[in-house]
C-alpha positions as protocol buffer text, in pm:
chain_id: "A"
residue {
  index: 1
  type: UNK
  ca { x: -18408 y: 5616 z: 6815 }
}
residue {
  index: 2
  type: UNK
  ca { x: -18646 y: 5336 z: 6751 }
}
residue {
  index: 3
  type: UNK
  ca { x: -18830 y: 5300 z: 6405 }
}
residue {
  index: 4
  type: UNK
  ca { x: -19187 y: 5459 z: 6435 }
}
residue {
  index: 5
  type: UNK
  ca { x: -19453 y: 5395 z: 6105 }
}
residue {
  index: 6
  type: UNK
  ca { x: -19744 y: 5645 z: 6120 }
}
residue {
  index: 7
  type: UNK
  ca { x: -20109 y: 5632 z: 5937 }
}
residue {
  index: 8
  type: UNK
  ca { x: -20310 y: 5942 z: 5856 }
}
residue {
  index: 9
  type: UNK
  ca { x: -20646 y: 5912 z: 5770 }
}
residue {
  index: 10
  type: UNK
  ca { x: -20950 y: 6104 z: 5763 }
}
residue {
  index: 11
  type: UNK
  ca { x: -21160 y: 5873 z: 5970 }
}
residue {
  index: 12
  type: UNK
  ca { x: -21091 y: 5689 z: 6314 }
}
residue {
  index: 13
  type: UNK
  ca { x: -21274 y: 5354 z: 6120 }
}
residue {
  index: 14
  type: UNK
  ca { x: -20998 y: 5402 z: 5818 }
}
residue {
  index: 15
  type: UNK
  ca { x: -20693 y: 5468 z: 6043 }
}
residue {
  index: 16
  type: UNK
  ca { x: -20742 y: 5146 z: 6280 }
}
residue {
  index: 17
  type: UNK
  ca { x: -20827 y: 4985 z: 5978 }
}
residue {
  index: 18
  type: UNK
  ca { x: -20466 y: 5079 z: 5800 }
}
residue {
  index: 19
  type: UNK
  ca { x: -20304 y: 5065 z: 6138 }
}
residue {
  index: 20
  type: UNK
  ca { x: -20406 y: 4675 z: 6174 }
}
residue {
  index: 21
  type: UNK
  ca { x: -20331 y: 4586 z: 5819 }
}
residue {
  index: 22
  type: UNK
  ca { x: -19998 y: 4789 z: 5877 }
}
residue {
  index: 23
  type: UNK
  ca { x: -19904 y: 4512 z: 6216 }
}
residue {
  index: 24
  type: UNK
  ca { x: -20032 y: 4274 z: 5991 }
}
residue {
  index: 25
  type: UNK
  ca { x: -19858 y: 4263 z: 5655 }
}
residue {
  index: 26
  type: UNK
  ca { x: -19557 y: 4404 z: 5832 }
}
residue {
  index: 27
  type: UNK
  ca { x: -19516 y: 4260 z: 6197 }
}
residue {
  index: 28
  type: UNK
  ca { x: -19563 y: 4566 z: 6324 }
}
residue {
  index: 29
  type: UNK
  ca { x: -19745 y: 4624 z: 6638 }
}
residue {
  index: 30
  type: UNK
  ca { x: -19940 y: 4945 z: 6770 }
}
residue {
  index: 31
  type: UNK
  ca { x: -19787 y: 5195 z: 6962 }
}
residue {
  index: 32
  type: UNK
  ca { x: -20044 y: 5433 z: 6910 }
}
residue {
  index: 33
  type: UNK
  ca { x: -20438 y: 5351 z: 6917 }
}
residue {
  index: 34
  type: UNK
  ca { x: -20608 y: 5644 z: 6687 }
}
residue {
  index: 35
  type: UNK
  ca { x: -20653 y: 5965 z: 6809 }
}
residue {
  index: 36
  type: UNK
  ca { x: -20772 y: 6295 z: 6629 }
}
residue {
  index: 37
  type: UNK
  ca { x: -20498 y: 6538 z: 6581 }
}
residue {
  index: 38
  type: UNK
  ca { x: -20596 y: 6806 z: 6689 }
}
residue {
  index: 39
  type: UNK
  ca { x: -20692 y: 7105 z: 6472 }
}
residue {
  index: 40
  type: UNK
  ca { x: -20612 y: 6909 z: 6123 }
}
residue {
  index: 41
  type: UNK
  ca { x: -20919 y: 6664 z: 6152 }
}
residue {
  index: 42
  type: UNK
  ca { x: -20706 y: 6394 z: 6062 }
}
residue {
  index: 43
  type: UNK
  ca { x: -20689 y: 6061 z: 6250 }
}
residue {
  index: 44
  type: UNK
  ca { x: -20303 y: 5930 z: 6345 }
}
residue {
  index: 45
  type: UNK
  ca { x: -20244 y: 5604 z: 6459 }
}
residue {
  index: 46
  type: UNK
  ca { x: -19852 y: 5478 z: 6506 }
}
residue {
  index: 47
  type: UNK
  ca { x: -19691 y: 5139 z: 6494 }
}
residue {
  index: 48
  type: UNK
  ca { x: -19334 y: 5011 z: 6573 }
}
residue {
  index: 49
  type: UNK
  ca { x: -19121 y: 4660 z: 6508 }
}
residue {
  index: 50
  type: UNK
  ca { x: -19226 y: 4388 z: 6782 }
}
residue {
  index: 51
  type: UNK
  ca { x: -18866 y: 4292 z: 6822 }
}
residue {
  index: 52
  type: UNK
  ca { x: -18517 y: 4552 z: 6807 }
}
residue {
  index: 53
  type: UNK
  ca { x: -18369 y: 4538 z: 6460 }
}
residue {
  index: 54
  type: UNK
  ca { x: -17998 y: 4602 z: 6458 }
}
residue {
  index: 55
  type: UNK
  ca { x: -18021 y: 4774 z: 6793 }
}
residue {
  index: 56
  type: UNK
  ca { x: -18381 y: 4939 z: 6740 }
}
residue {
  index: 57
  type: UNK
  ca { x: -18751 y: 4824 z: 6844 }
}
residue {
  index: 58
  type: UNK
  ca { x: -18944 y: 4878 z: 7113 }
}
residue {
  index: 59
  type: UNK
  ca { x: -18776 y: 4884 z: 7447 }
}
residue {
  index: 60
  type: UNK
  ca { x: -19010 y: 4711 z: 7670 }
}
């Protein structure tokens, strides 16, 4: 299974916010554009490795 990071947040502005500087500091890249989870309130946004790692990554 490929590595997946996750943000939470209680705001769509702070999760794409936290999602970008995730990709960024990390070389991460969205998977997952925020959406609201629904029935929490919460925002979730998800982000994998651009290139497989030992086997894992995204499989494009």
């Amino acid at each position: 299974m490929a590595t997946v990071f996750t943000v939470q947040a209680d705001s769509e502005a702070e999760c794409r916010a936290e999602l970008e500087r995730l990709c960024r500091v990390c070389g991460l890249e969205p998977h997952m554009l925020p959406r609201e989870w629904l029935g929490t309130g919460r925002w979730l946004a998800r982000a994998m490795p651009s290139a497989p790692a030992g086997g894992e990554g995204r499989a494009d």
